[in-house]
MARMAR-74079 format. One record per residue (C-alpha): x, y, z; residue in one letter; chain. Coordinates in pm, 1 decimal. Example, Ala and Ser with C-alpha at 12.3 -4.5 7.8 and 13.67 -1.06 7.14 Angstrom:
# MARMAR-74079
<pt <1230.0,-450.0,780.0>,a,A>
<pt <1367.0,-106.0,714.0>,s,A>
***
This chain:
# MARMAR-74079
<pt <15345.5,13261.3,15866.9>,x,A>
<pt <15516.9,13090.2,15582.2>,x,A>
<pt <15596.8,12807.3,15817.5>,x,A>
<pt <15194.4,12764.3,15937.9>,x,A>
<pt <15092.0,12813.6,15531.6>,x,A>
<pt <15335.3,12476.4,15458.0>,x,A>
<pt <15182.8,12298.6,15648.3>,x,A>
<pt <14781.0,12384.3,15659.9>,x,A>
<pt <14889.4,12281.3,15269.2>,x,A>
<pt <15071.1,11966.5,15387.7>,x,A>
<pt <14758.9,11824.6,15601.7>,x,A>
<pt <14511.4,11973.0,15324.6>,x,A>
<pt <14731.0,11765.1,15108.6>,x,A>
<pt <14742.7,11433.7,15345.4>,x,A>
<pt <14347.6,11469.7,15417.1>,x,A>
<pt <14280.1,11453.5,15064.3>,x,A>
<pt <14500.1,11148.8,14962.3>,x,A>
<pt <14357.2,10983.4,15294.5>,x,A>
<pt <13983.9,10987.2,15096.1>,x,A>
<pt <13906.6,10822.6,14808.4>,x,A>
<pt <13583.0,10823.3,14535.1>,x,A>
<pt <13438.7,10485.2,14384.5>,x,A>
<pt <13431.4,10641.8,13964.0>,x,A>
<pt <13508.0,10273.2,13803.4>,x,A>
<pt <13227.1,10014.5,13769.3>,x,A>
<pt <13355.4,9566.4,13748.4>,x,A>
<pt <13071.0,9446.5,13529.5>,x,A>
<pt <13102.6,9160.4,13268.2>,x,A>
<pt <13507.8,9084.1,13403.3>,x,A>
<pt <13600.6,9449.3,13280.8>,x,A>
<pt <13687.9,9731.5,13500.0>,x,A>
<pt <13468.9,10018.3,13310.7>,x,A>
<pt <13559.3,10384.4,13261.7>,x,A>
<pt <13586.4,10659.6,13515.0>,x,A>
<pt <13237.1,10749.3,13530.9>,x,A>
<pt <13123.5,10551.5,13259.4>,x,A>
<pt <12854.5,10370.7,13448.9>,x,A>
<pt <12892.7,10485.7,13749.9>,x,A>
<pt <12716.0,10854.5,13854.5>,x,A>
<pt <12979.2,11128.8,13900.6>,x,A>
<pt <13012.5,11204.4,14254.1>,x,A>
<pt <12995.2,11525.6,14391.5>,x,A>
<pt <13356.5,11499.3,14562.7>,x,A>
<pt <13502.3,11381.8,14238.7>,x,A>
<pt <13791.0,11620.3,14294.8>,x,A>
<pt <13794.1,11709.0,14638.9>,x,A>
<pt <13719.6,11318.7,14772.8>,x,A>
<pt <13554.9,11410.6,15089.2>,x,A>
<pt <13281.1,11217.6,15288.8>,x,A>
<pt <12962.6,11266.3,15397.8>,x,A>
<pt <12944.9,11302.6,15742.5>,x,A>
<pt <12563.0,11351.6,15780.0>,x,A>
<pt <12329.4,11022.3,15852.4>,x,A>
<pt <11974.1,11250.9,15676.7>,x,A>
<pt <12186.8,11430.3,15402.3>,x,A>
<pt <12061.0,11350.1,15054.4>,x,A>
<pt <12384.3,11324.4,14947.2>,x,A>
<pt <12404.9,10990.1,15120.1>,x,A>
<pt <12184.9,10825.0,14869.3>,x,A>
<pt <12388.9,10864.8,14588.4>,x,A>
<pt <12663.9,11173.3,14626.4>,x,A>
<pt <12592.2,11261.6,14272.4>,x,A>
<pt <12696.6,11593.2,14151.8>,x,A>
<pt <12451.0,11837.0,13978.0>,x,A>
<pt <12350.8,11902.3,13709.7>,x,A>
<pt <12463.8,11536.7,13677.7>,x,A>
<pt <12624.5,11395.8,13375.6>,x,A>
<pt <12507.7,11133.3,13130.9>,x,A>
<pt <12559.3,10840.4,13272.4>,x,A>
<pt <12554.0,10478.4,13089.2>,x,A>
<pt <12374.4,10184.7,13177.0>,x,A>
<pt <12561.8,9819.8,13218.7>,x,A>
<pt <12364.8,9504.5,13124.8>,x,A>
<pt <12481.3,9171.8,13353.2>,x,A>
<pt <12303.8,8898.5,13458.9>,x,A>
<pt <12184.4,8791.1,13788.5>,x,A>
<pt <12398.7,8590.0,13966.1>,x,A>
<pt <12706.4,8729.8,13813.9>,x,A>
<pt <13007.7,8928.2,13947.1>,x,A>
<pt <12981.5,9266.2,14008.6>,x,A>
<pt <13208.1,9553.4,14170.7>,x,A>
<pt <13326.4,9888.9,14228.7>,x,A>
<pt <13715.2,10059.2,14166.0>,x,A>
<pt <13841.2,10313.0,14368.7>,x,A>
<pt <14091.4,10555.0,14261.5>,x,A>
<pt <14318.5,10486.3,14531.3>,x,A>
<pt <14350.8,10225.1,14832.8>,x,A>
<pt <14146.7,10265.1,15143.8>,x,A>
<pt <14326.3,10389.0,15448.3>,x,A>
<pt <14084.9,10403.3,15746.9>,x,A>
<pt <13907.6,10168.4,15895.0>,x,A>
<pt <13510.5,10047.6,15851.8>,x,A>
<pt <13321.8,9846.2,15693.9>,x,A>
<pt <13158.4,9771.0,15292.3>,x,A>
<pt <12872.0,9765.2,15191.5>,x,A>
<pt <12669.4,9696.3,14874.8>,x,A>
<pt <12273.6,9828.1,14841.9>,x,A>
<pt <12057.9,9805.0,14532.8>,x,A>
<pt <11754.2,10005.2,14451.4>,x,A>
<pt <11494.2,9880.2,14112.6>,x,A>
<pt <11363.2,10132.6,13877.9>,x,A>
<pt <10963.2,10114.9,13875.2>,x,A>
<pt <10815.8,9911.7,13576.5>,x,A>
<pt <10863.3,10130.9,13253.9>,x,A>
<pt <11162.9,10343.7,13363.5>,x,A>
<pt <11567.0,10321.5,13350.9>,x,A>
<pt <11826.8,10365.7,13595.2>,x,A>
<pt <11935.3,10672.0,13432.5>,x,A>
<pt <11607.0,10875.2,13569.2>,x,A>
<pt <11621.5,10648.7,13912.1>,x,A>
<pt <11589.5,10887.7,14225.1>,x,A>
<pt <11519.3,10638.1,14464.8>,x,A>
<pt <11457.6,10869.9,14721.9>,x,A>
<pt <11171.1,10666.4,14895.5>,x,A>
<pt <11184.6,10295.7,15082.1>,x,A>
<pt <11342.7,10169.0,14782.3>,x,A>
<pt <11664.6,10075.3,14878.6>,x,A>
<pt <11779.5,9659.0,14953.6>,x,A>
<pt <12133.3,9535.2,15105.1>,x,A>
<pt <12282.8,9258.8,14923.4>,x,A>
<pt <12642.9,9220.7,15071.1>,x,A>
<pt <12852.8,9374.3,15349.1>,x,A>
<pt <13196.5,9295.3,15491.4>,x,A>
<pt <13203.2,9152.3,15852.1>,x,A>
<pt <13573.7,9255.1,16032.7>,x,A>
<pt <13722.1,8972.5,16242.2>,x,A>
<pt <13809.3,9059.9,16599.0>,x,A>
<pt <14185.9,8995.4,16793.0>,x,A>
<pt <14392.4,9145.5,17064.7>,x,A>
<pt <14471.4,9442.2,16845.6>,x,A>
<pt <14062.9,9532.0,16766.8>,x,A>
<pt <13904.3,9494.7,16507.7>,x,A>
<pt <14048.5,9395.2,16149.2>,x,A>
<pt <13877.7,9517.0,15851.1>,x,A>
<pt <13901.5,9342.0,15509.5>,x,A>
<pt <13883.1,9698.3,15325.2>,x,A>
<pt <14165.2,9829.6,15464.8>,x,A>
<pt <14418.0,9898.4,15153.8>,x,A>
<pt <14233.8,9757.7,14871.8>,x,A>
<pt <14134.2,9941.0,14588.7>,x,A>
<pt <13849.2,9700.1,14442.8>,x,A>
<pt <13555.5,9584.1,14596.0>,x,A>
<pt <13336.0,9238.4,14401.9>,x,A>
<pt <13067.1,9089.8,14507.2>,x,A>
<pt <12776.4,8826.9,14344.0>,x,A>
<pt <12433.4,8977.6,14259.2>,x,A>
<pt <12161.5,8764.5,14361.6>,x,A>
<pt <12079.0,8486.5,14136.7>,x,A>
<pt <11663.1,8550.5,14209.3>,x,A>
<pt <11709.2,8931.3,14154.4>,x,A>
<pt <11440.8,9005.7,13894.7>,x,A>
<pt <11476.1,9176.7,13573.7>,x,A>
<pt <11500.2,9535.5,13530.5>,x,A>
<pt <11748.3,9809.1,13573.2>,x,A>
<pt <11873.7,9927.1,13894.7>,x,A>
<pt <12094.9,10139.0,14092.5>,x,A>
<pt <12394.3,9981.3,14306.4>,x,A>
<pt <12475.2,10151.9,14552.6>,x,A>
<pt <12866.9,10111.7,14733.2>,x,A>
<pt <12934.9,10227.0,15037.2>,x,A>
<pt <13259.2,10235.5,15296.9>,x,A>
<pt <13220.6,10364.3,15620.4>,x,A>
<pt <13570.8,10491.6,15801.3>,x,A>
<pt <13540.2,10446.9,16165.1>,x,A>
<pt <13828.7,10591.3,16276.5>,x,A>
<pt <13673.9,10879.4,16406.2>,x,A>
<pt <13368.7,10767.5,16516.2>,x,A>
<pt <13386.6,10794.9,16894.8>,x,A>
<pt <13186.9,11097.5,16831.6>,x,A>
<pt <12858.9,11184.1,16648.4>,x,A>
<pt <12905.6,11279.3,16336.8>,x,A>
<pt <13278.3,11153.5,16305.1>,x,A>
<pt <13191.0,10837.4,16115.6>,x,A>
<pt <13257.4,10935.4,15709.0>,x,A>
<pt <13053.2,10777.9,15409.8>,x,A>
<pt <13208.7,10709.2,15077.8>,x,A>
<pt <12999.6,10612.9,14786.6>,x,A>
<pt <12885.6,10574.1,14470.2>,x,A>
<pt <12617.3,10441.0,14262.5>,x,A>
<pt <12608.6,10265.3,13936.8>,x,A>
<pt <12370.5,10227.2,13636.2>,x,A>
<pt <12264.8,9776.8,13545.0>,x,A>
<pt <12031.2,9622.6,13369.8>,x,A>
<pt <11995.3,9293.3,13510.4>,x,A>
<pt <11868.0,9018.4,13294.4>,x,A>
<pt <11830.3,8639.7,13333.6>,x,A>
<pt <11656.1,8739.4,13656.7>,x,A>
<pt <11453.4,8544.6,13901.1>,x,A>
<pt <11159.7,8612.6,14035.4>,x,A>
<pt <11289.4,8685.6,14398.6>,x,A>
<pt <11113.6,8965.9,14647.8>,x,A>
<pt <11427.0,9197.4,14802.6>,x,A>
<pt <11321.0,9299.7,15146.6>,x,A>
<pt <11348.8,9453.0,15356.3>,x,A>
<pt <11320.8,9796.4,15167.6>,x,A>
<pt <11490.9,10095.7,15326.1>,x,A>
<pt <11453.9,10469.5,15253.2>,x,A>
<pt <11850.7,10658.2,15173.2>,x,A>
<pt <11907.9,10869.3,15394.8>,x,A>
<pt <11670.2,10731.0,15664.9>,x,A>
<pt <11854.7,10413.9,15684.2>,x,A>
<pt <12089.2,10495.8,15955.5>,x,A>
<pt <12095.2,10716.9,16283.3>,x,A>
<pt <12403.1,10893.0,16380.7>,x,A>
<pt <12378.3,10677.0,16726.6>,x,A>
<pt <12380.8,10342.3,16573.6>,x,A>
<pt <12632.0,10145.8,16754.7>,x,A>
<pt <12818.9,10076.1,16429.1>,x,A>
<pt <12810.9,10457.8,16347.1>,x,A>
<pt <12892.0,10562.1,16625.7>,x,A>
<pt <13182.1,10340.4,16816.0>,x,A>
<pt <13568.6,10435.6,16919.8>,x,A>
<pt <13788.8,10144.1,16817.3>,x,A>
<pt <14045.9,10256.9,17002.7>,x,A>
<pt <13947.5,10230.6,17383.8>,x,A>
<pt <13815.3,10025.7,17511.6>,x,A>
<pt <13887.6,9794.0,17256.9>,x,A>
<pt <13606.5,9656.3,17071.7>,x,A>
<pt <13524.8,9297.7,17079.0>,x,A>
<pt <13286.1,9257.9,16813.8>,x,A>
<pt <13102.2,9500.1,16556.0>,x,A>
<pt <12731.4,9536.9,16473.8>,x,A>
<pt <12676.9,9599.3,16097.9>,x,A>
<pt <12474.4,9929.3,15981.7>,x,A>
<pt <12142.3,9924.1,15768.3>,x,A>
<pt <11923.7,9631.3,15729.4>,x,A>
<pt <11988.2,9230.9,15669.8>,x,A>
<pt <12112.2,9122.7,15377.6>,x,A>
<pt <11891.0,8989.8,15127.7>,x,A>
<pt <11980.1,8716.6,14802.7>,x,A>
<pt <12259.0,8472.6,14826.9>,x,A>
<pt <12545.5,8661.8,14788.6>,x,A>
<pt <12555.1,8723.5,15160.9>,x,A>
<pt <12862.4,8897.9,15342.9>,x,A>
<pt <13226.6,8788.4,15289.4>,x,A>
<pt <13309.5,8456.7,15293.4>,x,A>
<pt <13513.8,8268.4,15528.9>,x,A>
<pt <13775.5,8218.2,15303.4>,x,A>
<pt <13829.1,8634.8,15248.2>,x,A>
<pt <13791.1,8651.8,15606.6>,x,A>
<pt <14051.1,8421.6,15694.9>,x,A>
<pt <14271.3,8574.3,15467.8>,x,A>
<pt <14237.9,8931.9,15593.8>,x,A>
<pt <14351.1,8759.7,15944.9>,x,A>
<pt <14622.2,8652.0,15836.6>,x,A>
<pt <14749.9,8994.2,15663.0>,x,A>
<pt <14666.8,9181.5,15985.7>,x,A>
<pt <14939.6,9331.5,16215.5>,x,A>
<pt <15031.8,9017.3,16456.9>,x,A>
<pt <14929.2,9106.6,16844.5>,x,A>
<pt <15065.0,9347.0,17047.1>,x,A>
<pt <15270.5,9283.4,17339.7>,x,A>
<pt <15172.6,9417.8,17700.0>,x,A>
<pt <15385.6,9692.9,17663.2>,x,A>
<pt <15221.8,9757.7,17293.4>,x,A>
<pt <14832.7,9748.9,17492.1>,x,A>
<pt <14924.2,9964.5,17768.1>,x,A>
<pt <15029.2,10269.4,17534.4>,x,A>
<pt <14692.4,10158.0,17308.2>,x,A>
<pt <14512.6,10204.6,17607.3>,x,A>
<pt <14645.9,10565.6,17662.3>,x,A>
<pt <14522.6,10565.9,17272.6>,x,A>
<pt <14820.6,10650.5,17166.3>,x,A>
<pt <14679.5,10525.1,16820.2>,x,A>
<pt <14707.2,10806.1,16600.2>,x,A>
<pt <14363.2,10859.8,16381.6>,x,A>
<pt <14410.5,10882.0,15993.1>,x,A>
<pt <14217.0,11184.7,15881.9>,x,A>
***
């Protein structure tokens, strides 16, 4: 009994370093407080996903009753970014959504529950032998450019990874997020579209929700969620090309016969 009690503990203890939470905001070329501008999650100890496409907790993850929360003034156009308190370990994709408070109002009393809700960056993996390479996998930062035309006002931004690496069944696929407090300023007078509703945005059978990267091997990836709108785009080739080049080199036969066989072992 003692023996089965060490190690339940031991996995509990693995599962929960294998998650992370997103607590530090990258505004103005300063990595902000834990929680500071960014809306405590409700995982903040335990660092588990969400695992359901239509939860609310998809939209934000924000505990309740939720904690004041500050608002960060950038401008458009400039660098922006989320911290984890780890490294990511599993597999998937980023990706950054952004949701403006109506005319008026401040991020702080934002909901955003309705079709409010714009992409304005994701990560593309590159493809080899091996599968599919992720950028994400074992950083612990995440910056991207806000839209030069993004109009004035405050907003939520929204982070998001996706872990993939078990996602050969419905409701495998795990969400990790977070959403921050701006005010943008020295806006433009751009339209974001198209406007999606959180949760909504997803189904649990969309092929990059649901999708086993282990066998057969996939070739090529089909991002979650709507385009991308603004010119911050996804990764550049430049990130892209570096991530190749930092991936495990390609296995040999012998290496692709035991993948086949998925003798790959899952990360939980």
């Amino acid at each position: 009994m003692k023996t089965a009690a060490g190690l339940l503990l031991l996995a509990s203890a693995y599962t929960a370093s294998a998650h992370y939470t997103f607590p530090y905001l990258i505004a103005n070329d300063n990595t902000t407080g834990e929680y500071q501008y960014v809306r405590m999650t409700a995982n903040h100890y335990s660092n588990g996903p969400v695992t359901d496409v239509n939860d609310e907790a998809l939209r934000c993850y924000e505990i309740d009753p939720l904690p004041t929360t500050s608002t960060s003034t950038v401008k458009a156009g400039s660098t922006v970014g989320f911290k984890l308190d780890t490294t990511i370990g599993h597999p998937g994709p980023i990706l950054a959504y952004m949701a403006q408070a109506p005319s008026g109002t401040t991020a702080a009393s934002l909901n955003a529950s309705g079709e409010d809700w714009f992409k304005i960056y994701e990560q593309q993996p590159t493809a080899n032998a091996s599968g599919l390479q992720w950028q994400s996998t074992g950083k612990d930062q995440f910056e991207f450019t806000l839209p030069s035309t993004l109009p004035n006002g405050d907003y939520l931004l929204r982070i998001e990874h996706i872990a993939l690496h078990g996602a050969e069944t419905q409701g495998g696929a795990q969400f990790y997020l977070a959403c921050g407090q701006l005010t943008v300023t020295n806006g433009g007078n751009g339209s974001p579209s198209p406007k999606v509703a959180i949760p909504g945005v997803y189904k649990a059978t969309d092929p990059g929700i649901l999708i086993n990267l282990y066998y057969p091997i996939p070739t090529n990836y089909t991002m979650p969620g709507p385009a991308v709108w603004g010119d911050s785009k996804t990764a550049d080739s430049t990130e892209t090309a570096a991530s190749a080049d930092s991936s495990a080199a390609e296995p040999s036969s012998s290496a692709s016969k035991c993948k086949k066989k998925r003798a790959v072992p899952k990360q939980w």
